[in-house]
C-alpha positions, 0 to 999 in steps of 0.5 A, spaced: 647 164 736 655 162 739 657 156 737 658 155 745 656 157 751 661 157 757 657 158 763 661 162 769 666 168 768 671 166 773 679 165 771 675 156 768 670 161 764 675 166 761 681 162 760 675 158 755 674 164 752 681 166 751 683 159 748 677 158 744 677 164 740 670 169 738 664 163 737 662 163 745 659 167 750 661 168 757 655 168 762 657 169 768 652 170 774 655 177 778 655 183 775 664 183 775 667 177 771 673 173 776 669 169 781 674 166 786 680 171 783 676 178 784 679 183 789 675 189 792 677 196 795 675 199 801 679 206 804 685 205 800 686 197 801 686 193 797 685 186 797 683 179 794 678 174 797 684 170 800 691 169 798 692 168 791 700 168 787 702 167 780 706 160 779 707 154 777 710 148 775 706 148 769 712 153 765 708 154 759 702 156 762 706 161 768 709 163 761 703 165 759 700 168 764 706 173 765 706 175 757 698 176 759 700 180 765 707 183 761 710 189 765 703 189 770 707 185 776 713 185 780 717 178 782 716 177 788 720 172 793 717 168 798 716 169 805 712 165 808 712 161 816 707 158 821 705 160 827 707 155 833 708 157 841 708 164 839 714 163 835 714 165 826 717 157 824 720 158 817 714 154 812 714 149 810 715 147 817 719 141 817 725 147 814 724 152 820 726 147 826 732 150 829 727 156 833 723 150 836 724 147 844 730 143 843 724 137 846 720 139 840 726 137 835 728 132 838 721 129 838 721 130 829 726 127 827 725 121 833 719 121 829 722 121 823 727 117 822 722 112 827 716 111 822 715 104 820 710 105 814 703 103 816 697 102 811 695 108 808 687 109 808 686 116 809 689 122 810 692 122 817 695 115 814 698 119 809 701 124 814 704 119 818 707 116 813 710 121 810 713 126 817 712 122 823 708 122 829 712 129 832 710 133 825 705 130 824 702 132 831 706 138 832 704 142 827 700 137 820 695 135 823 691 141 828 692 145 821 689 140 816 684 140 821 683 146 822 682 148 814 678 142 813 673 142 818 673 135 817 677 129 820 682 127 816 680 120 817 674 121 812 679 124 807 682 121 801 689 121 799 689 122 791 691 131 792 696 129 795 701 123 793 705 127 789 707 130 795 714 129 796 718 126 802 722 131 805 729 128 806 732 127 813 739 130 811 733 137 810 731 136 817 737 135 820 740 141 817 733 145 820 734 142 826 741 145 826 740 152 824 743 151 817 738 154 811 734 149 807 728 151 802 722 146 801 716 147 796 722 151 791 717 151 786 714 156 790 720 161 792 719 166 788 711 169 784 708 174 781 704 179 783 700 185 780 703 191 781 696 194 781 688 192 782 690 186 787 690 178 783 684 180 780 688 183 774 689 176 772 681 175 770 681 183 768 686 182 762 683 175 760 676 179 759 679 184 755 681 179 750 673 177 749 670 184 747 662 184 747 662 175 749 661 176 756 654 177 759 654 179 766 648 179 771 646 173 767 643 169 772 642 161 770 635 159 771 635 152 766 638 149 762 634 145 757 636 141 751 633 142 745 634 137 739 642 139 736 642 146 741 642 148 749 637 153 751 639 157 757 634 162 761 635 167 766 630 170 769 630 175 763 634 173 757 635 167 753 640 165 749 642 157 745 648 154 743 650 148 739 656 146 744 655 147 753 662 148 757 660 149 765 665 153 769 661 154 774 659 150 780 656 143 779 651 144 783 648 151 780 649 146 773 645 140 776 639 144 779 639 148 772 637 141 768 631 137 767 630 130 769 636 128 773 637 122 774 636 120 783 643 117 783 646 123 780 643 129 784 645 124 791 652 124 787 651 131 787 649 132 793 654 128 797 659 131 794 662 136 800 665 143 801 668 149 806 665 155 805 671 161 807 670 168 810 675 174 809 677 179 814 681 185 811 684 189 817 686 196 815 692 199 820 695 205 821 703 203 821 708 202 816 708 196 811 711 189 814 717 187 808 720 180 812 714 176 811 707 175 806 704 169 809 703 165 815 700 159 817 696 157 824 694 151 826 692 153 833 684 152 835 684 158 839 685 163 832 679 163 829 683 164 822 688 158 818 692 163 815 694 171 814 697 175 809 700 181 809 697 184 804 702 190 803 708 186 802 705 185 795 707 193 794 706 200 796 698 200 792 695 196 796 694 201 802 694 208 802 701 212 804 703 210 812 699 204 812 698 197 811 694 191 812 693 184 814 687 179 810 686 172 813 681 166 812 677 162 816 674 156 813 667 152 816 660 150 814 655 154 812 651 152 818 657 153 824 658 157 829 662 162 826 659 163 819 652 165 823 656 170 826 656 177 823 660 181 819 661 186 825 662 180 830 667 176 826 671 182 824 673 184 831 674 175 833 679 177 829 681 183 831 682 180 839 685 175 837 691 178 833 690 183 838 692 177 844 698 173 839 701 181 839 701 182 831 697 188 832 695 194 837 687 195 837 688 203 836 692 201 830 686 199 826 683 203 822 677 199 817 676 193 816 672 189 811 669 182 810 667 177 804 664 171 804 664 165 799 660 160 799 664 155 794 671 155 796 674 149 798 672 142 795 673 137 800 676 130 798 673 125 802 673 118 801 667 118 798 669 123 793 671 119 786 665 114 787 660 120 787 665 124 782 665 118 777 657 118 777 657 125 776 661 126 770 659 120 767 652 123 767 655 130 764 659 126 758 653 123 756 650 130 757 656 132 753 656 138 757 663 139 759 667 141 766 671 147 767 675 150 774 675 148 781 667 147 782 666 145 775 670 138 776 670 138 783 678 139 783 682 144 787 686 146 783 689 154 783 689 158 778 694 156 774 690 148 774 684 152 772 688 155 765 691 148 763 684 145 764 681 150 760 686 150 754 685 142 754 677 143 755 679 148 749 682 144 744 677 139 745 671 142 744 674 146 738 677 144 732 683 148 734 685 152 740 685 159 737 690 162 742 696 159 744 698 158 751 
């Protein structure tokens, strides 16, 4: 029997494994570890279930992963901008004025300079605040709702505080022509050379020979005196110590008598579901751009990467590709669309915005995640706190973006789990 069971093989999952050494056991319910992080290939593409990189403000956690991944990837500069009135606007968009009309520059920097601070209760109180009316309604909010799919009224402000003002002197030398740089944390990233993102979650598995259970679905979990029982369809397996990696709904329903206030807290607690669309073309590979960002509500997608700009492996030879997001509810008109019909939704659309030929299309592929996006609205920390005070009772600990409830990226995920680590352990057995 393992000391600890860590339920979920995502990057939360492995990076537990990694940090607490050889007395744990991974179960992870698909028959491949990497969760949101994996990548898949059809006809010679490869792509990943959105636009995943490698970076960090955390430098101890990006220098950990690139010895991790040591001579497995490229580094790569950011080129990145948002679609607006058929144009490419260099991202962050406050840092690509000077392409606009000159009524739009106009109406940014009046709304800038002219914003007296209003009480900031949500969401859209918060992007007031910070851009003004004209970056506000131009370009912040349309995308915002769009990727949400919840108004921005209802969400909190708690993921997005640290986010700094950008400085007027940064918009006038936009608006003016006069290269300026947002967001230069994320300037230049890492990529995998080979094998998509998904390489990331790969070489953690290797560090953890014979600790990882795949096709483990988790039926129950039930505590047993000092240990944990958990049971699949097929197996079962004890532990002294509980860690959950995956989604805290599956974790919820896994367990007996719950309080009522608890599964509400659960319940209540809201996300988006995401759709990935892979297009294979026959045209030569793009180099001047990676990603692009749409906020018009005529695009069924909030965001494409050409994938290929990550390196000639990803699409067979004269080739290349574009994958992009759509977000949404389970329930919502587009997620109740087939496969074949969001696929060519997104084939006409790039098709009418003149970023493809349709005869230049030679495959496509789609996936759907059902976990993708937690939504912070302004019940969120009440039913959170709920949540994870019946969890520490339990002495279960949380790990990983569905686990805690937290959007957080890769790198997030690998410092939460060296802490989960750290503290579960008596030690941290590998340091990051």
């Amino acid at each position: 029997m393992k000391e600890i069971g860590i339920l979920g093989g995502g990057v939360a999952g492995l990076s537990l494994g990694y940090f607490i050494g050889k007395d744990c056991e991974i179960l992870e319910r698909s028959a491949s570890v990497g969760g949101l992080c994996k990548s898949y290939e059809k006809d010679g593409f490869t792509f990943d279930l959105g636009g995943h990189i490698i970076f960090s403000r955390d430098t101890e956690i990006l220098d950990f992963e690139l010895e991790l991944l040591e001579g497995k990837t490229n580094k790569l500069f950011r080129k990145a901008n948002c679609y607006y009135k058929n144009r490419f606007v260099k991202y962050p968009f406050e840092n690509g004025l000077s392409v606009l009309d000159k009524e739009d520059i106009y109406e940014i920097l009046v709304g800038f300079v002219n914003n007296p601070p209003r009480p900031q209760n949500n969401f859209e109180d918060w992007i007031y605040n910070t851009f003004g009316k004209g970056l506000a309604e131009k370009y912040l909010i349309p995308y915002n709702q769009k990727i949400w799919k919840t108004p921005l009224t209802e969400m909190g402000v708690q993921w997005v505080e640290r986010v700094p003002k950008p400085p007027l002197e940064d918009l006038v030398k936009s608006a003016l022509g006069i290269e300026t740089e947002g967001y230069v944390h994320q300037l230049y990233f890492h990529y995998p050379k080979t094998g998509g993102f998904e390489t990331l979650p790969k070489t953690l598995a290797e560090h953890l020979p014979g600790q990882i259970a795949t096709e483990f679905h988790v039926k129950k979990v039930l505590k047993d005196k000092q240990k944990w029982r958990v049971i699949s369809d097929k197996y079962e397996r004890e532990y002294e110590k509980l860690i959950c990696a995956m989604p805290i709904y599956d974790l919820v329903a896994s367990l007996e008598n719950v309080p009522t206030e608890v599964t509400n807290a659960v319940s209540a607690l809201q996300y988006n579901s995401l759709i990935v669309v892979m297009v294979g073309l026959n045209r030569p590979r793009r180099e001047d751009m990676v990603t692009c960002f749409f906020p018009e509500k005529e695009i069924i997608f909030h965001r494409l990467v050409f994938f290929d700009y990550f390196g000639s492996n990803y699409a067979p030879e004269g080739c290349s590709s574009m994958v992009v997001e759509i977000t949404g509810k389970e329930n919502d008109q587009t997620f109740c669309m087939t496969d074949e019909q969001v696929a060519q939704r997104v084939i006409d659309d790039l098709t009418r915005e003149g970023l493809i030929q349709k005869n230049e299309v030679v495959t496509t592929a789609v996936k759907r995640v059902k976990y993708a996006y937690p939504i912070y609205d302004l019940h969120r920390e009440k039913n959170l706190e709920i949540v994870n005070a019946f969890c520490a009772e339990q002495k279960i600990e949380l790990c990983g973006r569905f686990a805690e409830f937290n959007y957080l990226n890769s790198d997030a995920v690998i410092r939460s789990a060296k802490t989960v680590a750290t503290r579960v352990g008596e030690g941290v057995a590998r340091n990051a």
